[in-house]
N, C-alpha and C positions, 0 to 999 in steps of 0.2 A: 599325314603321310599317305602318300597313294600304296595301292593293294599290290603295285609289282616291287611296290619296298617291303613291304612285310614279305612277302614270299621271300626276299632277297635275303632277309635275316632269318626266317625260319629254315632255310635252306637244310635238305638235309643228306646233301653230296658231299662224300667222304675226299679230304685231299688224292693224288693221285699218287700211286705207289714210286717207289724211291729210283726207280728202273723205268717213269712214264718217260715217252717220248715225245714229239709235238713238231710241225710241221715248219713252225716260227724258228726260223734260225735264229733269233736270240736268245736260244737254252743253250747253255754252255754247262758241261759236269763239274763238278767241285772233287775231287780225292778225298775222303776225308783219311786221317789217318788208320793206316791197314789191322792196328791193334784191337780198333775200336771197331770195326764193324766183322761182320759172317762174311764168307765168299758169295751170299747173294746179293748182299749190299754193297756192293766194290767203288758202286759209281754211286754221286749224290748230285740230283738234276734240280737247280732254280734258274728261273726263266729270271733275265736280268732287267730285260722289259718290264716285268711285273713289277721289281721292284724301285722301277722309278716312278710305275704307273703308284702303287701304292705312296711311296712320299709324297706324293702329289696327292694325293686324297688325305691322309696325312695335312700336310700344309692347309687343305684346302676346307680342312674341319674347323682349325683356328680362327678361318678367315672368317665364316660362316658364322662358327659363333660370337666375335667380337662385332657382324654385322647385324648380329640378330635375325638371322637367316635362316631356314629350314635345312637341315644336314642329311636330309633324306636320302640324297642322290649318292653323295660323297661315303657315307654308310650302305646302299647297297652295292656300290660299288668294291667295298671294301670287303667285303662277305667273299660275292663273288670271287675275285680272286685268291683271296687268302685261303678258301676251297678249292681250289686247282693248283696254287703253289706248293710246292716241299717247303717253302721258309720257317710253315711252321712246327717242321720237327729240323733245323736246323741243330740241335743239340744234340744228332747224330753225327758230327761232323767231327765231335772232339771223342777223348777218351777219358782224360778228368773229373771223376764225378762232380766237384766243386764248378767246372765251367758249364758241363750239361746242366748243371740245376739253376745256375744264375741265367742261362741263355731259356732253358723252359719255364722259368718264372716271368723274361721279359716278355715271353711271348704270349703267357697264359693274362698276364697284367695288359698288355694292349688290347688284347679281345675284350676285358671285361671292362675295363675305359671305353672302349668304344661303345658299347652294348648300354655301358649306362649313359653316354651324350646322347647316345640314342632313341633309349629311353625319355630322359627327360625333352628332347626335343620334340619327339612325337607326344609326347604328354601335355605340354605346357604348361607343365610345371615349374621349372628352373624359373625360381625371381632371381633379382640384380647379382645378388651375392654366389648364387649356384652359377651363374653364368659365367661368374669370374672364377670362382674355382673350376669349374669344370674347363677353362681357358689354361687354367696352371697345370690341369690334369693332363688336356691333350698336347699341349709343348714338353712335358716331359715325358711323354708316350713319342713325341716324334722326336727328342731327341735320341732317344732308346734304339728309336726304328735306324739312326744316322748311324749309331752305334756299333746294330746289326749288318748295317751295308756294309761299313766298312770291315768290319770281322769278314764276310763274305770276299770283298773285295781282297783282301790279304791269304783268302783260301785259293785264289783264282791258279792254272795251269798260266803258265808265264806265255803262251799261245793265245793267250783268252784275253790279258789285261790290255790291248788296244783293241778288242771291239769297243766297236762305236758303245753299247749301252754300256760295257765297262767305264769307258772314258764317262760319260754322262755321268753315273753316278760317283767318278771320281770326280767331276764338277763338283757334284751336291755335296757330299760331305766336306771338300774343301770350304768350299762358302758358307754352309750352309750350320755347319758342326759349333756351338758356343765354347767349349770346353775340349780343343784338341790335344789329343797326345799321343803316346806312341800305339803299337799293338799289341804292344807287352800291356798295358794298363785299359785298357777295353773291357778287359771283364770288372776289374774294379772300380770302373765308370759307373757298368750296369748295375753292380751288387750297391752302389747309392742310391742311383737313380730308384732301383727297385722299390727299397726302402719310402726312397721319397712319395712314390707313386702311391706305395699301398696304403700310405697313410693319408694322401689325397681322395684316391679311390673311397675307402672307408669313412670320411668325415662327408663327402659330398652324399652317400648313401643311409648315414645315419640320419641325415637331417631329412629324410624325406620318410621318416620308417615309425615315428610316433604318430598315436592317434589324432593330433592336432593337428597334420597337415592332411593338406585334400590330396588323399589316393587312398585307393581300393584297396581289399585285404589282399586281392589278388596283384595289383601292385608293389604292395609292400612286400610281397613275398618275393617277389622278384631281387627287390631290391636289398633284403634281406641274404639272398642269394650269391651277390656280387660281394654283400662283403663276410659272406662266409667261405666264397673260393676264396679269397685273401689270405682268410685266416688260418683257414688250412692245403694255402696255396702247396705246402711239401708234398701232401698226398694225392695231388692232381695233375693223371697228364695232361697233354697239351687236347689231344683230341675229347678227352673226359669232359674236360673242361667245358670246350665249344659247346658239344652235345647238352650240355647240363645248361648252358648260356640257349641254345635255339628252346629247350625245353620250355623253360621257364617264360619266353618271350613270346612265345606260343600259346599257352596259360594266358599271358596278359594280352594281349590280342584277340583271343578269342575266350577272353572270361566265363566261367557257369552265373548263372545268377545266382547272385549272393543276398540276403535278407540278416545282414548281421549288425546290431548298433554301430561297430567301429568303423564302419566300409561310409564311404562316400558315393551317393549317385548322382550325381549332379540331374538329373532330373527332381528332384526335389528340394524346396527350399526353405530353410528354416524361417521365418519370418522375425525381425531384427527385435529384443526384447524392450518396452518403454523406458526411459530414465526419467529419473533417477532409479538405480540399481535396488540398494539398500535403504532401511527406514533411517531415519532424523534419530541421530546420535549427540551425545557431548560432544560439544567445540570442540576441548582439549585431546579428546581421544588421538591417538595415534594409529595408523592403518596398515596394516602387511598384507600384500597382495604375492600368492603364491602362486606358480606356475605347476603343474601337476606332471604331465610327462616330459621324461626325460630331465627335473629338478626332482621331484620327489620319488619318481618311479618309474621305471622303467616296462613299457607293456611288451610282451612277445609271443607269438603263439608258434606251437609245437601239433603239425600236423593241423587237427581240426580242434585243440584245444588251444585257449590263451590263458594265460597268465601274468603275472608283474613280480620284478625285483623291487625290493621297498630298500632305497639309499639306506647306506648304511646311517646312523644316528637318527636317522627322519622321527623318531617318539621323541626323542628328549625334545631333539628341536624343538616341536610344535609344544610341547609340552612349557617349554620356557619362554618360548617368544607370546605363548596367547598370559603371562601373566605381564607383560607390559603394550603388548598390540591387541587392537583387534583382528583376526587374522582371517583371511581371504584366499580362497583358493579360487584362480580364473583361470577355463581351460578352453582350450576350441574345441576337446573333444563333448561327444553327445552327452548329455544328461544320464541315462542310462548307463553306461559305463562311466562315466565318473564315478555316480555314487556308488556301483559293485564296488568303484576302487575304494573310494574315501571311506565308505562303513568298515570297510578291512583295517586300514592302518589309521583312521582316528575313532577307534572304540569309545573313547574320553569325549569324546563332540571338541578336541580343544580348537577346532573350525567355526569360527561363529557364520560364516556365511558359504556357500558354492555357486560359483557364477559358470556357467555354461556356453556351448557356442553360440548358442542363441543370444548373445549378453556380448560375444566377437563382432565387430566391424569387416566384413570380407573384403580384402583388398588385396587381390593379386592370389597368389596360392596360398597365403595363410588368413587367419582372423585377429586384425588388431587388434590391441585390449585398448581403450581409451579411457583411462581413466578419468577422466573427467564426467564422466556418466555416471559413475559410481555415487554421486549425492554425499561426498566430501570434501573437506577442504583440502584441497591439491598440497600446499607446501606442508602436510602433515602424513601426505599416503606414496609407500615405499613399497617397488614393485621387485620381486625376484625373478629370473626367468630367464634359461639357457639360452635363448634367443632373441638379441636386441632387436630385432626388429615388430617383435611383438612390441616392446612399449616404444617405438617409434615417436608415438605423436606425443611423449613426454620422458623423453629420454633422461633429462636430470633426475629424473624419480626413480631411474634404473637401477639396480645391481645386475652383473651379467651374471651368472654362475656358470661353472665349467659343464658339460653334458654329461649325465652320469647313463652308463648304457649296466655294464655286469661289472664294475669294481670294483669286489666288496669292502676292499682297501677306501675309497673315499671316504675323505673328509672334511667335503667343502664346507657343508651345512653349516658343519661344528666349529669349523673356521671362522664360518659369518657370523657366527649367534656372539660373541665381546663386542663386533661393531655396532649388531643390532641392538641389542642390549646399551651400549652407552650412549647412542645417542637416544632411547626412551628414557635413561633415566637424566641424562642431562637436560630434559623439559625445555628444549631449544622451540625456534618459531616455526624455523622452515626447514625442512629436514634435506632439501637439495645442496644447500648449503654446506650439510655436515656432509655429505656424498661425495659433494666439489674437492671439500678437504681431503677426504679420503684418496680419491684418484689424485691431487696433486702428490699425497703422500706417497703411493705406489711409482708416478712417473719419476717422484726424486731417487725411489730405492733403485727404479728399472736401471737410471744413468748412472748409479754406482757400479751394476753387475751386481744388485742383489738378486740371488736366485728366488727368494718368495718375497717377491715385494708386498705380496696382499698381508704377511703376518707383521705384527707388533706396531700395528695402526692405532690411532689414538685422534683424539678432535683435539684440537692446538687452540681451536678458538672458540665462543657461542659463538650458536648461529638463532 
């Protein structure tokens, strides 16, 4: 990202009061309703320009990311103006607390979509799978935005709705809208859409916030950042917001040095660890290879301290699975902080081995695990781990697990431990086999409309 983009996103020009004027004859005032505002906000001024200039950046984030393209431009551009438009306190317009809050949510949720494509595109971070979500995140940010126009467009002085940029953007939302309906249902478009976002927004930024992926502590905070406005999107205004978003981006731009195990510098390289992994075991043995963050634990830090949630059930598990596996924990993160964590939640050792990133395959922004290194017999070693792309290069060996971040309600573990469990004691050959069955059994329950397909599994056959 060149340095007049970062300026662009740190920016820190206040939009322009509700009474600016502007030279461009395509501002046209909006009324909002007289209930709703003081007699010095009488008049409500967006340039209409702006707001085709923005769908157009908008549109033009999509395009970029499905080309795999640098979104530098289309992102400072979007600072820019959205720092000199009113549109983003358009939630002065109504008087309804229920419309204001759903119009400063869509506005507060576009900024922080944006900030994180952002992010990840100045990063280079995003692999295959972020790029596709973060594709889903910005098409329903700009469906949001077509949303907005048209709420605008329905506020217009009946003087106003044949200028030329009126007309334009009555093009765009005509053509351009998936889900047209009246004006009466606009706000209950966005109060989905919203929905939909936040929980896009927050899955795209969880996966980038454990110690196993490659970013910075000053990264992750960031990123941590994004989906804490989320979550406590009710208590943020719109300009709060922003500010909180250039902060933070600014931080990560211009990072302190950090000297902390969890922190990645890419100036330094681990050097890849020799295989076989583990020593020369019984044939028979069975092998459990455990994933560490975000499966068994969840790491966060608080200020300048960190700490971890330990999954709920995570002792019995380990406890019952190391009396028929041998059980394996393989993490990308450092050595050092692994084992702060592991000494904490397996007191018992029932961990017979800890593989580290150094023991990881670096490919792209995460560390395969390849189990084939490991110095076992493959159709007997079963890998868990919230992210399939970790065991990529032996995906039949997989279990996915759901991401555990603060739920202390989970209970995936304790869900898996009857699968894991019957297929050690049924002494089968190849344990991919019993896996296969399993997943057949789930897709048969999916096409029922069973809601928990993963529960009351069973192996139908040896394997």
């Amino acid at each position: 990202m060149s340095k007049n983009v970062k300026s662009a996103l740190v920016s820190s020009k206040a939009p322009k009061p509700t009474t600016f004027s502007n030279e461009r004859s395509s501002h046209h005032s909006v009324n909002p309703d007289l209930a709703s505002t003081s007699p010095t906000t009488s008049k409500f001024y967006i340039n209409l320009q702006d707001l085709v200039n923005l769908e157009e950046i908008l549109s033009g984030l999509i395009i970029v990311f499905q080309q795999d393209k640098s979104a530098s431009y289309e992102i400072e551009r979007w600072w820019k103006i959205t720092d000199e438009n009113s549109i983003v306190r358009i939630d002065n317009l109504f008087q309804k607390e229920e419309v204001k809050e759903c119009l400063r949510e869509a506005i507060i949720l576009e900024a922080v979509g944006v900030s994180l494509s952002g992010f990840l595109d100045y990063s280079a971070l995003g692999n295959v799978e972020t790029k596709l979500a973060i594709n889903d995140l910005l098409e329903l940010i700009h469906e949001n935005f077509l949303v907005i126009i048209d709420i605008v467009l329905h506020r217009l002085p009946n003087h106003c709705s044949t200028n030329s940029w009126a007309v334009t953007l009555q093009a765009i939302t005509f053509t351009k809208r998936k889900n047209k309906c009246s004006k009466y249902e606009n706000i209950n478009v966005l109060l989905s859409q919203n929905e939909l976002i936040k929980g896009k927004i927050q899955d795209v930024a969880k996966e980038h916030t454990n110690p196993g992926a490659m970013t910075s502590r000053t990264a992750r905070f960031l990123l941590y950042t994004t989906i804490q406005i989320v979550k406590d999107i009710e208590s943020f205004e719109v300009l709060g917001a922003r500010e909180l978003l250039r902060t933070v981006i600014n931080e990560y731009y211009e990072p302190p040095a950090l000297n902390t195990t969890e922190s990645i510098d890419s100036d330094i390289e681990i050097p890849l660890a020799e295989a076989p992994y583990l020593p020369e075991t019984e044939e028979d043995i069975y092998t459990l290879v455990l994933d560490l963050d975000e499966t068994l634990i969840h790491y966060y830090e608080d200020g300048d301290e960190g700490g971890f949630l330990i999954r709920p059930g995570c002792q019995e598990f380990l406890e019952e699975v190391s009396k028929l596996y041998e059980v394996i924990v393989f993490t990308a993160g450092l050595q050092e902080y692994a084992d702060w964590v592991l000494d904490q939640i397996d007191p018992h050792r029932f961990i017979s081995y800890r593989l580290y990133r150094q023991h990881g395959l670096p490919t792209g922004n995460f560390y395969t695990k390849d189990l084939s290194r490991l110095g076992r017999n493959i159709e007997r070693v079963i890998i868990v781990d919230n992210m399939a792309e970790n065991f990529r290069m032996q995906p039949d060996n997989g279990i996915l697990i759901r991401t555990f971040i603060d739920d202390m309600t989970d209970n995936a573990l304790l869900e898996l431990l009857p699968l894991l469990k019957e297929i050690a004691l049924k002494k089968g050959r190849d344990v991919r086999k019993a896996l296969k069955s399993f997943r057949d059994q789930m897709m048969r329950a999916i096409a029922r409309g069973d809601s928990s397909p993963h529960l009351n599994l069973h192996l139908e056959d040896d394997f």
